[in-house]
C-alpha positions, 0 to 999 in steps of 0.5 A: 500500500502506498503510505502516501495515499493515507489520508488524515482525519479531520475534525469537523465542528458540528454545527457546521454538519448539523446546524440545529441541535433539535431540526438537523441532527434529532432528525439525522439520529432518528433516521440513522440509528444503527449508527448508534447501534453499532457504537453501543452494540445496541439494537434499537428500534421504533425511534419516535421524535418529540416525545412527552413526558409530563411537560417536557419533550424527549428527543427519541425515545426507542425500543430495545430488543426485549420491548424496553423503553430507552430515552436518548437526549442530545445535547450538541455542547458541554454538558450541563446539569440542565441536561442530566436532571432532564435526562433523570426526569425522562427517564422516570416519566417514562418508566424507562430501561435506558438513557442514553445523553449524547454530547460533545464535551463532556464534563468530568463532574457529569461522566462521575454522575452517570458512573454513579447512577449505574452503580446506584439504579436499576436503569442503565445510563450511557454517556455517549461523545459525539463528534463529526470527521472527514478525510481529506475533503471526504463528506463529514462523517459522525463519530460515536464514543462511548464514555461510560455505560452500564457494565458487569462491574457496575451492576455488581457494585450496584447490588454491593451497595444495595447491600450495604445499604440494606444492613445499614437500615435492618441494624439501625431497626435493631439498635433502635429497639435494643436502646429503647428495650435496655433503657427499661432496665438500665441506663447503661445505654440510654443515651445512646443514638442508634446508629447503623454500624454493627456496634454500639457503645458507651464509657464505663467511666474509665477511659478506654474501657467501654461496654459494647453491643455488637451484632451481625447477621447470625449473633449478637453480643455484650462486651467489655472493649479494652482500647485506651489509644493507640500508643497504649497497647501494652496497656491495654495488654496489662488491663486484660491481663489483670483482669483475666486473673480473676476469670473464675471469679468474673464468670461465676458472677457473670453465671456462665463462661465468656470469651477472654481476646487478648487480641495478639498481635491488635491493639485491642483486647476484649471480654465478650458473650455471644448469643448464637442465632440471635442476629439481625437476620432473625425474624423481626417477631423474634428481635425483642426475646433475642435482645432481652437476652443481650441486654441481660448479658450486657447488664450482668457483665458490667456488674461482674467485672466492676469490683475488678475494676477499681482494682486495675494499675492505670497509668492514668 
């Protein structure tokens, strides 16, 4: 091949091609979809003009192979945020399985969002480049580039979040009713704020020593957490140690065995109980008899160890 004859590509400014966003190019995209098709690897069908949704007009609304509903906005400048809350609001009004916002300079702000809506939504988003090309004096000739779109990965850190989302909320029920049902019978916790971690806590009046609920999906628990910072961790060692020598004496006060961490090689150390099958995973009809039970393993726990605490060699 003569390197010669190669020619060289062009950019074209677009209104130079199309000189109307709605008139020239909606009109040209309606008539060529498979040229979208092809740079999404899509197969879009029945693509409608002008299309209502509530107040608004859609520029297509297509189908997809399976009879889905998909909105394309185009946008032939910077994207905006105009723009991307029309392309939320289309899709909604229409009850849409895709959107698809075509631009030609898009924002880094705006490609963050529609990667955040993948993860985030059931619909799929695609953010689509549009520029227009010639070689040598060839007709203009359109260029689609995806920027971001819906992928494997992004579905499955969707449904991470979905997850995450959803223990956030149970865990938050539980520590709601768990502080409402100790406050009846000690004011160890009273004060607390349910939050929607997998523990909650309050001082024991000494610093670093904590009385902790924790729970996940299959157990929950009552301990004394030993944490005095992080320049303490012989400290720390030295109060459990201190403590452990006492064990018989603390579980027989407890009225049962309990689980002495010493932690090697962490900072932290603890002395916990755990209810098995009693997490936040159980039946909620069963939550208020798994809490009792905690409750009452926190409040006999606090009792056992205080003699013994008031015994400890502290630095401060």
């Amino acid at each position: 091949m003569d390197v010669s004859q190669i020619g060289k590509l062009k950019r074209v400014p677009l209104r130079e091609v199309w000189k109307h966003e709605a008139y020239d190019f909606t009109q040209w995209l309606q008539d060529n979809i498979d040229v979208l098709n092809d740079a999404l690897d899509l197969n879009l069908v029945n693509v409608d003009r002008e299309q209502t949704a509530g107040s608004f007009s859609i520029d297509l609304v297509a189908e997809d192979e399976g009879g889905g509903t998909v909105i394309i906005e185009n946008q032939l400048e910077k994207s905006n945020h105009d723009h991307l809350g029309k392309l939320i609001t289309y899709l909604t009004g229409m009850g849409a399985k895709a959107a698809i916002w075509i631009i030609s300079d898009p924002r880094p702000e705006h490609v963050a969002a529609v990667a955040w809506l993948n993860e985030s939504s059931s619909a799929a988003f695609y953010m689509v480049k549009v520029e227009a090309v010639r070689i040598s004096e060839s007709p203009a000739a359109p260029l689609f580039t995806l920027i971001v779109g819906p992928s494997a990965e992004t579905e499955q850190v969707g449904q991470t979040k979905k997850e995450i989302a959803e223990r956030c909320g149970i865990r938050k029920r539980w520590w709601t009713q768990l502080v409402e049902r100790s406050a009846q019978v000690s004011k160890l916790h009273a004060h607390i704020t349910p939050g929607e971690y997998s523990w909650i806590g309050t001082s024991s009046g000494i610093r670093g020593l904590n009385l902790n609920y924790v729970v996940n999906q299959d157990e929950s628990s009552a301990e004394r957490y030993i944490d005095r910072g992080k320049d303490a961790v012989d400290e720390n060692k030295s109060i459990f140690d201190q403590l452990h020598a006492s064990k018989d004496a603390v579980e027989k006060a407890f009225g049962g065995p309990l689980r002495w961490e010493r932690l090697e090689g962490k900072r932290a150390c603890r002395i916990r109980f755990t209810q098995a099958n009693g997490g936040y995973r159980s039946p909620e009809e069963n939550w208020p008899q798994l809490q009792d039970g905690i409750i009452s393993a926190m409040c006999r726990l606090e009792q056992a160890l205080r003699p013994y605490l008031k015994q400890l060699k502290l630095s401060t």
